[in-house]
Kinemage of the C-alpha trace (Angstrom):
@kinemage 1
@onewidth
@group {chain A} dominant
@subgroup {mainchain}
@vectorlist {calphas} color= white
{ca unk a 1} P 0.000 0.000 0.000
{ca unk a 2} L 1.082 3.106 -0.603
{ca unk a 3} L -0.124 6.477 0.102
{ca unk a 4} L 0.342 9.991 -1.118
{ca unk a 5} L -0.604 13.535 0.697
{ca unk a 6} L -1.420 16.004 -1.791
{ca unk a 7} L -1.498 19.330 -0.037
{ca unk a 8} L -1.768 23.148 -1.979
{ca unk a 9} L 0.044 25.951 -0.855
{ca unk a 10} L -1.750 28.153 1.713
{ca unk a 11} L -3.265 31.370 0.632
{ca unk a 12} L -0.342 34.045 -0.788
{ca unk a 13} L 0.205 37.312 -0.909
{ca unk a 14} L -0.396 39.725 -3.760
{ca unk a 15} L 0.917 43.082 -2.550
{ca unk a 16} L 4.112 43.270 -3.398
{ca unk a 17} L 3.661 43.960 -6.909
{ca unk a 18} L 7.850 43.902 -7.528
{ca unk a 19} L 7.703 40.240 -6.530
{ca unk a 20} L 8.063 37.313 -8.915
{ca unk a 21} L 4.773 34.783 -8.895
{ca unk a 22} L 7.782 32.321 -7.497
{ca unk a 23} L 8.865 34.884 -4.856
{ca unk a 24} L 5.029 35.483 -3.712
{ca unk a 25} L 4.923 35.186 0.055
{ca unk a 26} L 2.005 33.798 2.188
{ca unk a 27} L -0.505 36.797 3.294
{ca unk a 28} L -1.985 36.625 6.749
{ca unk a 29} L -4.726 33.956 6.400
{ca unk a 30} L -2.436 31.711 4.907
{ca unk a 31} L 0.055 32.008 8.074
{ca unk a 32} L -3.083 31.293 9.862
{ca unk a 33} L -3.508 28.562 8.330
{ca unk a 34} L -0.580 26.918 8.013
{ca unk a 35} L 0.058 25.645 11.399
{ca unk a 36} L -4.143 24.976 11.732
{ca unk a 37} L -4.051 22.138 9.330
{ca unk a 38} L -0.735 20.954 10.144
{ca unk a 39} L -1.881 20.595 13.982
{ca unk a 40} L -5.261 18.649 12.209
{ca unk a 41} L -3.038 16.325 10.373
{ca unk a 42} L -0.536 15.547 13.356
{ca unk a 43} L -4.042 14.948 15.319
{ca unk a 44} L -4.499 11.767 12.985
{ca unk a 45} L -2.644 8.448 12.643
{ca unk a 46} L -0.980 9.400 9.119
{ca unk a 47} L 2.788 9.658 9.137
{ca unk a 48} L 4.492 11.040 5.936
{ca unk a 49} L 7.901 9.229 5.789
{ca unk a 50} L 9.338 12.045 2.855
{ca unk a 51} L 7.994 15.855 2.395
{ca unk a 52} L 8.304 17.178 -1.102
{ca unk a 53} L 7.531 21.040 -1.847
{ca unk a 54} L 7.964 23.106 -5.477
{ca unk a 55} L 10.706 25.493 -4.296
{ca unk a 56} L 8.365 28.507 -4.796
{ca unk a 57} L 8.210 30.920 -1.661
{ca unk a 58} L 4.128 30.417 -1.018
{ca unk a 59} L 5.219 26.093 -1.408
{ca unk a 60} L 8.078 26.081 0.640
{ca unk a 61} L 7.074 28.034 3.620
{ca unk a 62} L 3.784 25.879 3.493
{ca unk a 63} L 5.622 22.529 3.790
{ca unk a 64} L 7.905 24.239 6.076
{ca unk a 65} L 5.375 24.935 8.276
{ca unk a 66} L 4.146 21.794 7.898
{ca unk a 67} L 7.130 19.731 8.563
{ca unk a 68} L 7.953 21.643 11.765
{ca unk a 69} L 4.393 20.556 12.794
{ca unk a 70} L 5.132 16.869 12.256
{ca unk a 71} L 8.746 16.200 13.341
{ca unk a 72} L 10.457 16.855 10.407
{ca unk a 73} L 13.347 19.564 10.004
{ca unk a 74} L 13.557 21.585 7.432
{ca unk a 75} L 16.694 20.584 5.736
{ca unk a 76} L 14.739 17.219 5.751
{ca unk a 77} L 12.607 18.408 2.940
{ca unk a 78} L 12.815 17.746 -0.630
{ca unk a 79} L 12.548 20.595 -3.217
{ca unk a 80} L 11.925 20.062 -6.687
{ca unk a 81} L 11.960 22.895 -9.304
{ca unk a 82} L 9.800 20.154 -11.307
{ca unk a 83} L 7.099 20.648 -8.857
{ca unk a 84} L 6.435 24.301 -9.295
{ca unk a 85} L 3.553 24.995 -11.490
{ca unk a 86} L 3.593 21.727 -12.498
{ca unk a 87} L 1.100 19.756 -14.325
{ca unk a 88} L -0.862 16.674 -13.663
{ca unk a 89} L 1.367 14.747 -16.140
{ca unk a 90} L 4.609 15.624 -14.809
{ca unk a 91} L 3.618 14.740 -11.299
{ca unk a 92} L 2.194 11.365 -12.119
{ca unk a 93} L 5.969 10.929 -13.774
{ca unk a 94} L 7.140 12.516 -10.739
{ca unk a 95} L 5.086 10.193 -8.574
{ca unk a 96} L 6.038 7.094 -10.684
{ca unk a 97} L 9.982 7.888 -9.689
{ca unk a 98} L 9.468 8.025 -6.072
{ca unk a 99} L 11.545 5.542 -3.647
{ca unk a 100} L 9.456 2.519 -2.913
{ca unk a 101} L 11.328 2.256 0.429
{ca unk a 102} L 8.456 5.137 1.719
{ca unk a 103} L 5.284 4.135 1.929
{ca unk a 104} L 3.662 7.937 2.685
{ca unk a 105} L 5.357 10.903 0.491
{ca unk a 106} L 3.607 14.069 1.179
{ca unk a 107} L 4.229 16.929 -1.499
{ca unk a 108} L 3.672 20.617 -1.895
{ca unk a 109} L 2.650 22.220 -5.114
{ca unk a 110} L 0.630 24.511 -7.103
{ca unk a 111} L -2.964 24.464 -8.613
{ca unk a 112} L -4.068 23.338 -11.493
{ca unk a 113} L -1.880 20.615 -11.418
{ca unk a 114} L -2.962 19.435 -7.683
{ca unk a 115} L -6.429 19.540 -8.523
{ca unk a 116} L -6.156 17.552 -12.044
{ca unk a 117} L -3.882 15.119 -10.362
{ca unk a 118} L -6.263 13.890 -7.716
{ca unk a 119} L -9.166 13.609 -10.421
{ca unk a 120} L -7.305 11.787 -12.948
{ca unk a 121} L -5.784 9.303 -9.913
{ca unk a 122} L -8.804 8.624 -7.683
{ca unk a 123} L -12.034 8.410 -6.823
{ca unk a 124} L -12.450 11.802 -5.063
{ca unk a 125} L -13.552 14.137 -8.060
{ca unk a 126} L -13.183 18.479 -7.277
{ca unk a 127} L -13.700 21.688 -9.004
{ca unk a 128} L -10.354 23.541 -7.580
{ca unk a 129} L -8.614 21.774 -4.118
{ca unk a 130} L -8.364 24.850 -1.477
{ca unk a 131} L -5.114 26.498 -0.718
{ca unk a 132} L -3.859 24.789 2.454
{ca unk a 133} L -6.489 22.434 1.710
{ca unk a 134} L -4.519 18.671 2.268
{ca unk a 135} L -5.918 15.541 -0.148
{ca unk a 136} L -4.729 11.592 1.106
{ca unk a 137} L -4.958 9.156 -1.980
{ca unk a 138} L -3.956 5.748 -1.290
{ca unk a 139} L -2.914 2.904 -4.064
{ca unk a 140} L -3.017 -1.000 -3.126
{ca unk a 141} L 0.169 -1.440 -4.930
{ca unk a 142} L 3.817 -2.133 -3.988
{ca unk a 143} L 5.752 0.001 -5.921
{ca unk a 144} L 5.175 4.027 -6.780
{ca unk a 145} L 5.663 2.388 -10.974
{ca unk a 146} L 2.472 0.573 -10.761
{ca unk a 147} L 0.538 4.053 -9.589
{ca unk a 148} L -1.635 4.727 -12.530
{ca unk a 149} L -5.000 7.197 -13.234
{ca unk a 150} L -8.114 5.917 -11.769
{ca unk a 151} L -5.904 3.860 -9.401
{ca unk a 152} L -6.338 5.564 -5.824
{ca unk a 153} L -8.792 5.948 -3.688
{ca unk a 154} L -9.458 9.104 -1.498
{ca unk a 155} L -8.309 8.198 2.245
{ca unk a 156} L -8.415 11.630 3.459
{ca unk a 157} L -9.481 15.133 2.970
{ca unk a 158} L -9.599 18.478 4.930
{ca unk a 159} L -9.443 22.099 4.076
{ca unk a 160} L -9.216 25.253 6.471
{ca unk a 161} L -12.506 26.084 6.482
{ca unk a 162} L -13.948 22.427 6.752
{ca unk a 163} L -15.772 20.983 9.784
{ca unk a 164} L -13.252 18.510 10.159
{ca unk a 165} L -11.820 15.679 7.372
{ca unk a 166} L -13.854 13.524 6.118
């Protein structure tokens, strides 16, 4: 079994009009929320073994939030340039190239790509996943290869302004 924690960057700034779309910060409700759905995650029995984030400022600081949260340092934490803005295609290939030695990988990206991705490779269909919003698709297979579209199955799924995951 294998399992894979899709989570979108939390909400970002736009006021600094000089800045880069990579450079964007996080604005105030996304530092809010941030350490909110971390705490909701640690609260559960899921374990992410390896943290993955797009290098983008809004990515990064998410997971980094996130790992701090859950045990993890920060120099634990994998950035990919191949994760930012990246779409559903390239992360299944992504995916597909993970270590089979983890069982959990959770990793940090971008929309549209994050919402395609868990329509194309589960059950669990959406419109747009939430920013800090956190999606759990898990694959009854051995090896990250065999992960294919229409494979998973939604194990988990919580957003900020949710009543609690369902």
């Amino acid at each position: 079994m294998k399992r894979l924690l899709i989570v979108r960057h939390a909400k970002s700034s736009w006021d600094f009009p000089h800045l880069s779309d990579y450079e964007r910060p996080l604005n105030d409700r996304g530092q809010r929320d941030v350490p909110d759905m971390a705490r909701r995650l640690f609260l559960t029995d899921i374990q992410p073994q390896l943290i993955i984030s797009s290098p983008a400022n809004r990515a990064i600081t998410t997971a980094m939030g996130f790992a701090s949260q859950l045990g993890f340092s920060k120099s634990d934490i994998i950035q990919d340039e191949d994760h930012y803005h990246a779409s559903s295609n390239t992360l299944l290939r992504l995916i597909k190239a993970f270590d089979d030695q983890y069982d959990c990988i959770m990793i940090f990206g971008h929309n549209p790509g994050l919402t395609y991705l868990i329509n194309e490779l589960s059950d669990f269909q959406l419109d747009n996943l939430p920013t800090c919003a956190i999606c759990g698709i898990e694959f009854s297979v051995q090896s990250w290869r065999e992960v294919s579209r229409g494979s998973g199955h939604k194990f988990f799924y919580d957003f900020p302004k949710s009543k609690g995951w369902s």
